[in-house]
C-alpha positions in Angstrom: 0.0 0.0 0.0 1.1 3.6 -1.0 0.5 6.9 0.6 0.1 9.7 -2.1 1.3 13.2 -1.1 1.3 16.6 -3.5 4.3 19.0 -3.0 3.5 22.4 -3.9 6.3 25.3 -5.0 4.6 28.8 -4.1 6.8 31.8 -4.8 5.6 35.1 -3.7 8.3 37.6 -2.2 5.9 39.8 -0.5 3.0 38.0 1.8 -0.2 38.0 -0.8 -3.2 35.9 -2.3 -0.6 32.7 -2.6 0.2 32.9 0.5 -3.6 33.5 1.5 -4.2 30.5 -0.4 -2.6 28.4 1.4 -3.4 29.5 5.0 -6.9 29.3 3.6 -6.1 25.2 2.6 -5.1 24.5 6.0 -6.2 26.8 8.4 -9.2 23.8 9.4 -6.5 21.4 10.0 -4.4 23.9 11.9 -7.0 25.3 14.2 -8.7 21.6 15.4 -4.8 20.9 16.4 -4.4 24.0 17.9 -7.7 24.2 19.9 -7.3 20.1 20.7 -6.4 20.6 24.1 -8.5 23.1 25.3 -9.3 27.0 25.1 -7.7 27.7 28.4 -4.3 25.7 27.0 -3.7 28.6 24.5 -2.8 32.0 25.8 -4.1 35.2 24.9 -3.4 36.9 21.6 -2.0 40.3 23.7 0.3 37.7 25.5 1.6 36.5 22.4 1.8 39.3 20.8 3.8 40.6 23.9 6.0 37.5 23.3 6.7 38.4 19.8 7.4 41.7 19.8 10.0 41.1 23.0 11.6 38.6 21.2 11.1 38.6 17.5 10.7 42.2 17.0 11.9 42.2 13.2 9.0 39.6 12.3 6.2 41.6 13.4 5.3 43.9 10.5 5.3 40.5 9.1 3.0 39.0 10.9 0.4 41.9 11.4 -0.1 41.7 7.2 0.0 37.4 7.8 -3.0 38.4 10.2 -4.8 40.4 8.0 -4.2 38.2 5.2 -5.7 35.1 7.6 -9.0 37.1 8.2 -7.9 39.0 11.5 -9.5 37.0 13.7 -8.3 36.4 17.6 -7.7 32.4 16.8 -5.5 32.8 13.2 -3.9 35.9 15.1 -3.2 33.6 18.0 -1.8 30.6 16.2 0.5 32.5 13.7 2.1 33.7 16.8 3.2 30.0 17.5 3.8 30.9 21.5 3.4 28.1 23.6 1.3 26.1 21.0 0.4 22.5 21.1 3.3 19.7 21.5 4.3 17.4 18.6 6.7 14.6 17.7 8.4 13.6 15.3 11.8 11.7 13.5 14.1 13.5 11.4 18.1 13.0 10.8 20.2 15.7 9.8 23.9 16.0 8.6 26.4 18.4 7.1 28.9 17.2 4.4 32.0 19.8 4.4 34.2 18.1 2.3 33.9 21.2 -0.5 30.8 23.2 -0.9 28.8 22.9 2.5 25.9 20.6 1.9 22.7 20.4 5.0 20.9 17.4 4.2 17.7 16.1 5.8 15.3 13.2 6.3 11.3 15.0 7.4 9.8 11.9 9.4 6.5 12.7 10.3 2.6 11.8 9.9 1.6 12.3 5.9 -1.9 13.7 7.1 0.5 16.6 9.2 2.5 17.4 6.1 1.6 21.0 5.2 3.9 20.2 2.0 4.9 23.6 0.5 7.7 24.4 -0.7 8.1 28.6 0.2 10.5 30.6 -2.2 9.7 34.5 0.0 11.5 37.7 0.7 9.9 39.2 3.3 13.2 40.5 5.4 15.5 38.9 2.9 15.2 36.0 0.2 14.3 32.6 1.7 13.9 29.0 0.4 12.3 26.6 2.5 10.0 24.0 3.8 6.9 25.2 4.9 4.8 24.5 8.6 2.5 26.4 11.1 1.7 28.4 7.6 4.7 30.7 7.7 7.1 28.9 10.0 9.9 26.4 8.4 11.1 22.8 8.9 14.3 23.5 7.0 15.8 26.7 4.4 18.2 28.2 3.3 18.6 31.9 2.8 20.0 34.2 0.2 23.2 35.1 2.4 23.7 30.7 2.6 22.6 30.0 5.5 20.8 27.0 5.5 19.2 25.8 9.2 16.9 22.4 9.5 15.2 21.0 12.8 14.4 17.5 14.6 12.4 16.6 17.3 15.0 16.3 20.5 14.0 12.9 22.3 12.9 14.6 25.4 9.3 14.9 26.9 9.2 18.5 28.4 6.9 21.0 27.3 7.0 25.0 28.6 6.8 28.3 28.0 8.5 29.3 24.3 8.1 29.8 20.9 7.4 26.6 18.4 10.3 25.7 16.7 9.1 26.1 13.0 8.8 30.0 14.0 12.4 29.9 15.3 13.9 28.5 11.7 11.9 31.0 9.9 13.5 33.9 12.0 16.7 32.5 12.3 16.7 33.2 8.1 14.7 36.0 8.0 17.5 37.7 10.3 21.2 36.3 10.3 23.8 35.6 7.7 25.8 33.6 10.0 26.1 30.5 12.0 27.5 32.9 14.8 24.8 35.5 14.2 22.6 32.4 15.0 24.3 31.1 18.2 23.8 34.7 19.7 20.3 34.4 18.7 19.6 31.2 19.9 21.4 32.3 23.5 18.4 35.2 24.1 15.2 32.9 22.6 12.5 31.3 25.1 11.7 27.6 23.6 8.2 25.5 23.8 10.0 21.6 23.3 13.3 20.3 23.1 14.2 20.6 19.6 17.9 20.1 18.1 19.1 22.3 15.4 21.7 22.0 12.8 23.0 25.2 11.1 26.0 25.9 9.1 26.9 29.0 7.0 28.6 29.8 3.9 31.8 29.4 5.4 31.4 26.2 6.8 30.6 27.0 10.2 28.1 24.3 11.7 26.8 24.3 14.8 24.3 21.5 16.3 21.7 23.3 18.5 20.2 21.5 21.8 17.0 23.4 22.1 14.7 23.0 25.5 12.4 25.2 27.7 14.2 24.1 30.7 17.9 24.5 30.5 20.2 27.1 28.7 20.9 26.3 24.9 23.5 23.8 24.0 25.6 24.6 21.0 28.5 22.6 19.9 30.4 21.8 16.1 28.5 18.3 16.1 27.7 17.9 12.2 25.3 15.1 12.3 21.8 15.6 14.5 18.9 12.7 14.8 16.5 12.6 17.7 18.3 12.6 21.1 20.4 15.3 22.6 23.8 14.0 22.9 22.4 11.1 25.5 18.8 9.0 25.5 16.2 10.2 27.6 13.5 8.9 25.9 14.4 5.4 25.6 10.9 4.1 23.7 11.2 6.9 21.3 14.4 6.2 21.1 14.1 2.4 19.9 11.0 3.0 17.9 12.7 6.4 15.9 16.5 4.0 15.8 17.6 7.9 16.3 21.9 5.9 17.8 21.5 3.7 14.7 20.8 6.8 12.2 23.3 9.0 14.1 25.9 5.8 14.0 25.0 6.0 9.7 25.5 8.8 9.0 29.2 9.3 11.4 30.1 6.5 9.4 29.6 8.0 6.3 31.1 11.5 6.7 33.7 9.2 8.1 34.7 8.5 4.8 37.0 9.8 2.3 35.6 8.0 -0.3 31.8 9.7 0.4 30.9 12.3 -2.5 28.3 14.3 -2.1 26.1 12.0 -4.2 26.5 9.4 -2.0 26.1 11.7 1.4 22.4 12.1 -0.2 21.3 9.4 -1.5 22.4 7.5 1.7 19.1 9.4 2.7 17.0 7.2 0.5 18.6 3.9 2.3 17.3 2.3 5.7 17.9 2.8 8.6 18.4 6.8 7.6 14.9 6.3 5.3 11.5 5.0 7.5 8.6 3.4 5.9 6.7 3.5 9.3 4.1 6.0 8.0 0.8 4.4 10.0 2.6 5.3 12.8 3.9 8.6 11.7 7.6 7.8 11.7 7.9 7.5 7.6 10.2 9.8 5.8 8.1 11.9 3.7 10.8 13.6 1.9 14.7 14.4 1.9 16.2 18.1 1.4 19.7 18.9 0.4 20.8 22.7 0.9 23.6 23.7 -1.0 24.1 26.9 0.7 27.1 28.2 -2.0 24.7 28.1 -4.7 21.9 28.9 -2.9 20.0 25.6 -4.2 17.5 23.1 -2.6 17.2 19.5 -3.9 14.3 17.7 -2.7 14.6 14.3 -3.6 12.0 10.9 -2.8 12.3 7.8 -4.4 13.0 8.1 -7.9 12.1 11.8 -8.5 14.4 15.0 -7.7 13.4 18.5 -7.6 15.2 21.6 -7.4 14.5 24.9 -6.5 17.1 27.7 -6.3 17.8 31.6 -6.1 17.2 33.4 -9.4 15.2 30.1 -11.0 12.8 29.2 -8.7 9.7 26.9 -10.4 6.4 26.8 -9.4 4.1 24.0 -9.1 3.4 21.0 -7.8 4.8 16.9 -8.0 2.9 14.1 -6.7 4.6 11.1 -4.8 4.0 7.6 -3.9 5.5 6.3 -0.6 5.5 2.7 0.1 4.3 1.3 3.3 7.1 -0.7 5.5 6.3 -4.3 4.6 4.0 -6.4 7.6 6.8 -7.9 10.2 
């Protein structure tokens, strides 16, 4: 049995009807998971406005026109602020290849049904190529000064105050150039789950994020991220995600001299780094390469690549097919 999914490529520099569009496509699935725990779970939209403008300052001419664009209504207002929203899981390995042009590849693992799918070319502080989620946050991107950021899910259970981490990728590009500029701004940020980042610049720089709303920010040169931070303390997530034998592939492979960068990405495609666990929403529903020198993203499945770059960005949309993991 297959699961079909449709990728979409929207570009649209400043926010608009596309972007309107697509809010509009997914704003029912968005609000039941948003309201699923409660009214009282969510806080206020003056609280997270508060939040924003403390701590994201730059984003929020953005998001007064994403408001108005969504309908202005106290809900949309409230979720597009992605403070302290719901909790969610999922897989997700990440690596960086430095042995020429820097090259930030991921695996997404995660429910199909979640998938937003949209692949974001905008320039709303400056140019930005990326995965969409939460409507205008990111899963992964690169920017237009090459630097490319992705995210995984970091093995613990705590949940607190903070921003979701799809809001913290989009402003990491929106506003730094650097993998430096990022540590500094990863040092000041309030965080809703323990999330691991991986980040690296056009210089090469990469730094490995340990995101959690309970302890300081870890940062450290680690190029390879899957789904614990630095030691298991989730030890059924653990087994279930094999997050040490994914981290164990892909050491071994930037191990290697021999590794090109054709093989660092299609090792993605391969098990254990590619899941086929989609009924329990641990499949891999697509892989991203970021070259951040040439400012290109290659999003690759099974049999089907497709790029999208600065200066030649396409619009439109590719199906794909992605088989279930065989019955034990």
């Amino acid at each position: 049995m297959a699961t079909a999914l449709t990728f979409e490529a929207i570009e649209e520099l400043a926010p608009g009807p596309k972007w309107a569009g697509l809010f509009e496509r997914h704003w029912a699935r968005y609000s039941s998971w948003f309201l699923h725990e409660g009214e009282a779970k969510r806080t206020s939209y003056a609280e997270s406005l508060r939040a924003l403008r403390e701590h994201m300052p730059e984003l929020v001419p953005v998001y007064e026109v994403l408001c108005e664009l969504a309908g202005g209504g106290d809900l949309e207002s409230r979720f597009l602020a992605m403070w302290a929203p719901p909790s969610y899981l999922s897989g997700c390995s990440q690596a960086v290849w430095l042995g020429g042009d820097p090259i930030l590849c991921r695996n997404y693992d995660y429910a199909p049904a979640r998938l937003e799918g949209a692949i974001l070319h905008t320039s709303w502080l400056r140019p930005v190529i990326g995965s969409s989620d939460c409507a205008w946050g990111l899963l992964d991107g690169v920017n237009g000064a090459g630097l490319a950021v992705s995210l995984a899910f970091g093995g613990r259970k705590v949940v607190g105050g903070g921003f979701g981490v799809p809001l913290v990728v989009r402003y990491l590009l929106e506003t730094c150039e650097t993998t430096e500029q990022a540590r500094a701004t990863l040092r000041r940020l309030p965080f809703h789950l323990a999330h691991t980042l991986t980040i690296v610049d056009a210089e090469g720089d990469v730094c490995t994020a340990y995101l959690a709303p309970d302890r300081p920010v870890e940062l450290s040169p680690k190029v390879v991220a899957t789904n614990h931070q630095g030691r298991i303390e989730w030890s059924e997530h653990a087994v279930v995600t094999r997050t040490v034998e994914r981290e164990r592939r892909l050491a071994s492979l930037l191990a290697r001299e021999s590794t090109t960068p054709e093989r660092f990405v299609s090792a993605y495609l391969q098990p254990p780094l590619y899941a086929r666990d989609y009924d329990r929403g641990m499949g891999t529903l697509y892989t991203v390469a970021y070259h951040v020198l040439e400012g290109r993203a290659e999003y690759r499945w099974p049999g089907l690549v497709w790029e999208q770059r600065f200066g030649a960005f396409e619009e439109g949309a590719r199906s794909v097919h992605l088989a279930e993991q065989p019955a034990a």
